[in-house]
C-alpha positions in Angstrom: 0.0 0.0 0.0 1.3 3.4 -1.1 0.7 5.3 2.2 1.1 8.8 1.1 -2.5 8.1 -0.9 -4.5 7.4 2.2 -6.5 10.5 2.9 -5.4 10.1 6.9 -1.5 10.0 5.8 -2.0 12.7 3.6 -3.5 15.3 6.3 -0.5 14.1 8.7 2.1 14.7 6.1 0.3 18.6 5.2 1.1 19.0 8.8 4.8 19.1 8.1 5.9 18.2 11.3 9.7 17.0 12.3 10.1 13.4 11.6 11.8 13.2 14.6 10.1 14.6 17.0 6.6 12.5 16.7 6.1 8.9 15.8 2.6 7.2 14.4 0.9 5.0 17.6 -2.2 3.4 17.4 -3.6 1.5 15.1 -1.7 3.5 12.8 1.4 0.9 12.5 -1.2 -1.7 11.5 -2.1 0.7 8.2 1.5 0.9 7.9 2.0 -3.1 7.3 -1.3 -3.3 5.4 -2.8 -5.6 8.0 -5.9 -3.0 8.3 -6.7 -0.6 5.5 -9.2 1.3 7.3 -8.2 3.1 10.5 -10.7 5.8 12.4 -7.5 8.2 13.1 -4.0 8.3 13.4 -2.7 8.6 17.0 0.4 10.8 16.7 2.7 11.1 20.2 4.7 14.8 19.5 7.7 16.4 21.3 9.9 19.4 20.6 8.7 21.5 17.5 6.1 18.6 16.3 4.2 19.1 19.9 4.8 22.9 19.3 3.1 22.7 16.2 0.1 20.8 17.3 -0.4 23.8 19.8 -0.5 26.2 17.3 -3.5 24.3 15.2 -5.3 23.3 18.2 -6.0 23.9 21.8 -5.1 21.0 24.1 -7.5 18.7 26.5 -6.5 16.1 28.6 -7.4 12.9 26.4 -10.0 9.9 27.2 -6.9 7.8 29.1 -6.5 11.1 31.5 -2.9 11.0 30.4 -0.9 13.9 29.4 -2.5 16.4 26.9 -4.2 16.0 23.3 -4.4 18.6 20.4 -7.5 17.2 18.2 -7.3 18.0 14.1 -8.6 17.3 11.2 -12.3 17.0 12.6 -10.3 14.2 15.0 -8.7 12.6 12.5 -5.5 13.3 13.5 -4.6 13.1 17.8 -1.5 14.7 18.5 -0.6 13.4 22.5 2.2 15.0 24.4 2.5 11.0 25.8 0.9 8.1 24.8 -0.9 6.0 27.6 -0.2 5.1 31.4 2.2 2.4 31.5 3.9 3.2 28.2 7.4 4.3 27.3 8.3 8.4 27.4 7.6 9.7 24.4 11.6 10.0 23.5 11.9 6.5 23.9 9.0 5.9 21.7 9.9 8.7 19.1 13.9 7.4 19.7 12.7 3.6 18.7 10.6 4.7 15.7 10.5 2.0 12.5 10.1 3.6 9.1 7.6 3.2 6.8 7.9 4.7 3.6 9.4 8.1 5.3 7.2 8.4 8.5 7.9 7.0 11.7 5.9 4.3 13.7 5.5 2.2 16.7 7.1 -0.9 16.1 4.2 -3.9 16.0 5.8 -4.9 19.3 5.2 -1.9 20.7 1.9 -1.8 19.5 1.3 -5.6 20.5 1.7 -4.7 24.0 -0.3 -1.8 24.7 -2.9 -3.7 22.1 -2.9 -6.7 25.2 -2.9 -4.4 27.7 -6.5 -2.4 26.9 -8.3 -5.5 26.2 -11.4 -3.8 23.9 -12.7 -6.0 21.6 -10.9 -4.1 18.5 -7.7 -3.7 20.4 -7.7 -7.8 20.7 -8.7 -8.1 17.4 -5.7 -5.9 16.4 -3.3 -7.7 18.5 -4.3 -11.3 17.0 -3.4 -9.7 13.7 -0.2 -8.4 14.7 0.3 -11.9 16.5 -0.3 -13.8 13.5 1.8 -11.1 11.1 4.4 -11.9 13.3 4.6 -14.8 13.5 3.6 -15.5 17.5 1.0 -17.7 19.1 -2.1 -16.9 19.3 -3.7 -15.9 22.4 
């Protein structure tokens, strides 16, 4: 899948943020590996000039997970967090251990494996069997 032509991709990209200083969480490293072709948003976690940005195109709430702050755009199709959820690694850690995908940076399926486990909803177990199987792990 050509990323740069999914509508989501393309209003992260006209953001022109600093490939370092964010990294794509989410469900949005599924998209990446084509193991979902639909996702509701991109989760975007933001430091340095990236988070700076996101405060100048929106104004901040404290997100569902009552974690750290959230700047909401594109009609929420785009969350930029300060820090992704409780329990998770500081956002330098996560931006630091980034994996490419055609240019932009996301979570590692690993990563995203283990939060996935960790929330238990329905979709996010869904997600995590996917990611399982992509990789090659036993089911749960």
């Amino acid at each position: 899948m050509d990323l740069a032509r999914h509508p989501l991709v393309r209003d992260l990209c006209s953001l022109a943020l600093p490939v370092r200083d964010y990294v794509v969480a989410g469900s949005g490293p599924l998209l990446a590996h084509g193991l979902r072709n639909v996702v509701r948003d991109l989760d975007v976690v933001a430091r340095g000039d990236a988070w700076k940005t996101a405060l100048r195109l929106g104004d901040p709430v404290v997100p569902l997970s009552g974690h750290g702050l959230l700047v909401s755009l594109f009609d929420g199709g785009i969350e930029v967090f300060d820090r992704w959820l409780p329990g998770s690694p500081a956002p330098d850690q996560m931006i630091d251990t980034a994996e490419w995908v055609q240019g932009i940076p996301f979570s590692p399926l690993r990563q995203t494996l283990t939060w996935k486990e960790r929330l238990g909803r329905p979709k996010d177990l869904e997600d995590a069997e996917l990611i399982r199987r992509h990789l090659g792990l036993p089911e749960r």
